[in-house]
C-alpha positions in Angstrom: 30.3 3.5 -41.4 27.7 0.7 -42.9 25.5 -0.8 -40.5 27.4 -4.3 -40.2 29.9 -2.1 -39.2 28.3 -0.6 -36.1 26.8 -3.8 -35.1 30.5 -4.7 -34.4 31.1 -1.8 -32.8 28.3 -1.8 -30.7 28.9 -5.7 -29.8 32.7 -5.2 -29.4 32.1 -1.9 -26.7 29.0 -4.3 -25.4 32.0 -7.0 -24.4 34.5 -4.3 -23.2 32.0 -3.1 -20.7 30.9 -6.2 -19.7 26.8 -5.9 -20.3 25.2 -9.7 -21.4 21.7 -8.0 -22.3 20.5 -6.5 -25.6 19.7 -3.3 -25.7 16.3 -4.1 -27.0 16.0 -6.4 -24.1 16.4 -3.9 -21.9 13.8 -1.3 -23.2 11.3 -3.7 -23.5 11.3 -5.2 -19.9 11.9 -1.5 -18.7 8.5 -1.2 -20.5 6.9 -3.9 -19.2 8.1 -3.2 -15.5 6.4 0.5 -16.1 2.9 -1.0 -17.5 3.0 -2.2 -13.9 4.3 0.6 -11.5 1.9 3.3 -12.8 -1.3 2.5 -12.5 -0.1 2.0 -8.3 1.5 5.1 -8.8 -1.5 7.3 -10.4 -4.2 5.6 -8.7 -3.3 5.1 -5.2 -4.3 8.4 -3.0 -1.4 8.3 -0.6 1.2 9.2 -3.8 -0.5 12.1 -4.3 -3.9 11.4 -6.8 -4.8 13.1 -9.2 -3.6 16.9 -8.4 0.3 15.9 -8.5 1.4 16.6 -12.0 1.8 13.7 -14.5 5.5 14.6 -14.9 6.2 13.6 -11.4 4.0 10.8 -11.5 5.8 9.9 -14.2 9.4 10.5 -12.9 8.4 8.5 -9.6 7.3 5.7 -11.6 10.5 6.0 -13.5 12.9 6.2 -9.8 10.8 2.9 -8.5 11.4 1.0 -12.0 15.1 2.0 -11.6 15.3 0.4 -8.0 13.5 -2.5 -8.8 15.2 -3.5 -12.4 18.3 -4.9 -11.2 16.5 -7.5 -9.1 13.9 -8.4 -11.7 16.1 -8.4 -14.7 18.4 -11.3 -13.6 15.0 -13.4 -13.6 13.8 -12.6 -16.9 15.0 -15.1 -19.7 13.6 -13.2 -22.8 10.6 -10.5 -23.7 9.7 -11.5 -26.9 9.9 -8.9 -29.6 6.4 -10.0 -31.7 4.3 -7.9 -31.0 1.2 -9.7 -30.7 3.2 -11.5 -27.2 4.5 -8.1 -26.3 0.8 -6.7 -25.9 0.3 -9.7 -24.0 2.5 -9.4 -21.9 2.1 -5.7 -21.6 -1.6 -5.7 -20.8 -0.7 -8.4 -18.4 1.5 -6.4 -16.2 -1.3 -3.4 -16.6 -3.8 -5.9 -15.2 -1.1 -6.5 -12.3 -0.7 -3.1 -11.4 -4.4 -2.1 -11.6 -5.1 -5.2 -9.2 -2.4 -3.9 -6.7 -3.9 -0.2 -6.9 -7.3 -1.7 -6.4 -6.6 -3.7 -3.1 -4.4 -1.2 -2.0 -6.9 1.9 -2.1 -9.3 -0.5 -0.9 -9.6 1.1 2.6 -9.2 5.1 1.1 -11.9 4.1 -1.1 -14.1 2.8 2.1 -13.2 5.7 4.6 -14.1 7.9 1.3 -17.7 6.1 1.0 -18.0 6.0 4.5 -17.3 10.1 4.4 -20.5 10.4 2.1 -22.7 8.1 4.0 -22.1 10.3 7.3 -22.7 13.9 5.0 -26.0 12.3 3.7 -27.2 11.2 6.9 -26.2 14.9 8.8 -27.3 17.2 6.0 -23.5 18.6 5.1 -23.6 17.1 1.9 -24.0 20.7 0.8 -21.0 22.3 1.6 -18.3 21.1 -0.9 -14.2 20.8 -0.1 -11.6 20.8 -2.8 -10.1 17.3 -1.8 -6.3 17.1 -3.4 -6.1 13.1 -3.2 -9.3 12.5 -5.5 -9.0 15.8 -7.6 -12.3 16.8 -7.3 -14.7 18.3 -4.5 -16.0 16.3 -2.0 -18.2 17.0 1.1 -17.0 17.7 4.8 -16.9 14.4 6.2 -16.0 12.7 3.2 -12.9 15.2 3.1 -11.9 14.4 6.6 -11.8 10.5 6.1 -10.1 10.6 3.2 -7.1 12.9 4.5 -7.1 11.0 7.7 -6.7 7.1 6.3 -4.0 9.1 4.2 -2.3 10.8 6.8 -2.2 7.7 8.8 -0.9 5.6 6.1 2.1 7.3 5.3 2.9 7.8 9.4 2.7 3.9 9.9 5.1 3.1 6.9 2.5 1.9 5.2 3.8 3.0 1.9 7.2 0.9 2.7 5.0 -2.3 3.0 3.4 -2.0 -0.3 6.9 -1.4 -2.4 7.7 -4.4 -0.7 4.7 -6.5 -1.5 5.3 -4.7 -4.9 9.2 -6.2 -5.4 7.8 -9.8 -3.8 5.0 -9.6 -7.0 7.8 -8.9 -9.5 9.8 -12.7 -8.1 6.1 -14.1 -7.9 5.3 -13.5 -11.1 7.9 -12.5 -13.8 7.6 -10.0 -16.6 7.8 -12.7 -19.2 5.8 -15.0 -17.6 1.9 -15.4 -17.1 0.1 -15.7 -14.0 -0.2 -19.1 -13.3 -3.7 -19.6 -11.1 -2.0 -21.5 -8.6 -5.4 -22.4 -7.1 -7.3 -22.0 -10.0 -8.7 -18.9 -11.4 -12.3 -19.0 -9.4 -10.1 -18.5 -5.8 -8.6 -15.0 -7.6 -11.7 -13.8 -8.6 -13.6 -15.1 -5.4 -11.3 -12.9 -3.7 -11.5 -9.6 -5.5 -15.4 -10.2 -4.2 -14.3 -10.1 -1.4 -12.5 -7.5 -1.2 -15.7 -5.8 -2.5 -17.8 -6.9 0.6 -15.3 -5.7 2.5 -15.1 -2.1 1.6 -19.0 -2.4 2.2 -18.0 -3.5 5.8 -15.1 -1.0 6.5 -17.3 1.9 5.4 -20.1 1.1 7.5 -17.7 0.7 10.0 -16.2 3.7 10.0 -19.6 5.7 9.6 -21.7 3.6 12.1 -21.2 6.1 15.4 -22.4 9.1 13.1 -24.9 6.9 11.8 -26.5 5.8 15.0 -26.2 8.9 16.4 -28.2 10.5 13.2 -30.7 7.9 13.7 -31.4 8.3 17.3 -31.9 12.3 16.7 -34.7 11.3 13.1 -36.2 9.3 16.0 -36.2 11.4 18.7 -37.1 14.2 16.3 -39.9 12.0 14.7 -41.6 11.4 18.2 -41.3 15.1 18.9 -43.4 15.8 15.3 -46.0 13.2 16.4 -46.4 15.1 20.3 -46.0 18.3 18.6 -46.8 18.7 15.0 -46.6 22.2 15.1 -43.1 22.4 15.5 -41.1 22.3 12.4 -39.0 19.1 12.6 -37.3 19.5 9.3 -35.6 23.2 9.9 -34.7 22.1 13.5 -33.0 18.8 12.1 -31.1 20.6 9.5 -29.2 22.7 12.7 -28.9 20.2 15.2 -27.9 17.3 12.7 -24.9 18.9 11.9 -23.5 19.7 15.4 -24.7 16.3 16.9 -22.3 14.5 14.1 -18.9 16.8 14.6 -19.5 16.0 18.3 -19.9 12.3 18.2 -17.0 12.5 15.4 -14.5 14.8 17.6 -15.6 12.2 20.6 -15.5 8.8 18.6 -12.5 9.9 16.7 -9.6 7.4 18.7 -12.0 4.3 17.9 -12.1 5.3 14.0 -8.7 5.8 14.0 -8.1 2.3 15.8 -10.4 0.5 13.3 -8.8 2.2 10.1 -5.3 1.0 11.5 -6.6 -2.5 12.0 -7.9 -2.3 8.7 -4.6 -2.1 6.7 -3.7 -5.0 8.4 -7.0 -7.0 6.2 -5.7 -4.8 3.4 -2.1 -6.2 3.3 -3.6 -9.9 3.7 -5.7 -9.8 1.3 -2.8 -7.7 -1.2 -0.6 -10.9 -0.3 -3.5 -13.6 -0.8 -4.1 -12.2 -4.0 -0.8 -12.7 -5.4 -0.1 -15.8 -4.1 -3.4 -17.0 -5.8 -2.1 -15.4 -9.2 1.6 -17.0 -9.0 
């Protein structure tokens, strides 16, 4: 069978079956519609990190671009086949997905920081914790944050709320079209900024009672040296430190957990107001 041949044949069983797309159409918006999925799916903690195998990252990618390509592929006119565009277009939808993972860990990433301030300031910065979600070790209170923003995520539905914002980005901006800077490019990047400052905020936030309450005891300590200099401040800090944080943490832990849920809230503003400023 020559090659004119199986053109016919593949365009002939193409009619019978009634598909309208090329083949190569197909792949290549597949591919583009990937570029974007995986970097959410990799690099946002509550999917698992960087401890859950790269097949299954991979084959979750792969289930999400299955459920999203029927609505998507009815607005896509044509991926180009050059393949200087295709790059374009490809590192396009990579800079997509690595904005969406980037807002959307934006509060695991603060209630991470927030972890380390809180292990610095009570002197557990020493003892280390395998921590699944960042693949790495990771001190006490760092740990605890970290699983806790997680572990509240995925009970609030959070997870549900991003695949949505995720499917409203793909009719927002298309795979074979650029984003358009609806209100110009400065407002985009005047909002990742923000986004900045507000990690800053949320992790103070989320440290501050620990904070204060490590401050208060340095003080109280400090005017103790000053009375007593004899007594060795430093050894008795490194033992009451410690127990004075898990306390105010065990006592402070309902307004933390309040504060991280309103947080998400500012998360999934901000993951819309992005979007909208790209389309």
């Amino acid at each position: 069978m020559g090659a004119a041949e199986a053109q016919e044949l593949v365009a002939a069983l193409r009619h019978e079956l009634g598909i309208q797309l090329d083949f190569t159409q197909i792949l290549l918006a597949f591919a583009l519609l990937m570029a974007r999925v995986l970097p959410v799916v990799i690099l946002t903690p509550f999917l698992g990190g960087e401890t859950v195998p790269q097949e299954v990252k991979l084959g979750l990618g792969v289930m999400i671009g299955l459920v999203l390509y029927p609505v998507l592929i009815a607005q896509v006119r044509e991926i180009p086949i050059n393949a200087i565009l295709f790059i374009a277009l490809m590192l396009k939808e990579l800079f997509l997905g690595l904005t969406l993972a980037f807002i959307v860990g934006m509060v695991f990433d603060a209630a991470n920081a927030a972890g380390s301030l809180i292990d610095s300031m009570s002197g557990t910065n020493q003892a280390q914790l395998m921590v699944p979600q960042m693949g790495q070790n990771a001190s006490l209170f760092s740990n605890l944050q970290l699983q806790m923003t997680t572990v509240l995520f995925l009970t609030l539905g959070g997870h549900h709320i991003v695949f949505q914002v995720f499917g409203e980005s793909l009719t927002q901006i298309p795979l074979d079209q650029y984003p358009r800077f609806s209100h110009g490019s400065w407002g985009f990047f005047e909002t990742i900024l923000r986004i900045f400052g507000d990690m800053v905020r949320i992790a103070l936030a989320l440290a501050s009672p620990v904070l204060l309450a490590t401050f208060l005891v340095d003080l109280a300590l400090g005017m103790i040296n000053r009375v007593a200099p004899q007594v060795q401040v430093f050894f008795v800090a490194m033992q009451i430190k410690p127990v004075v944080s898990v306390l105010i943490m065990v006592t402070a832990i309902h307004l933390i957990i309040e504060r991280v849920i309103g947080e998400y809230g500012v998360m999934f503003v901000w993951l819309r107001r992005a979007f909208e400023l790209l389309s």
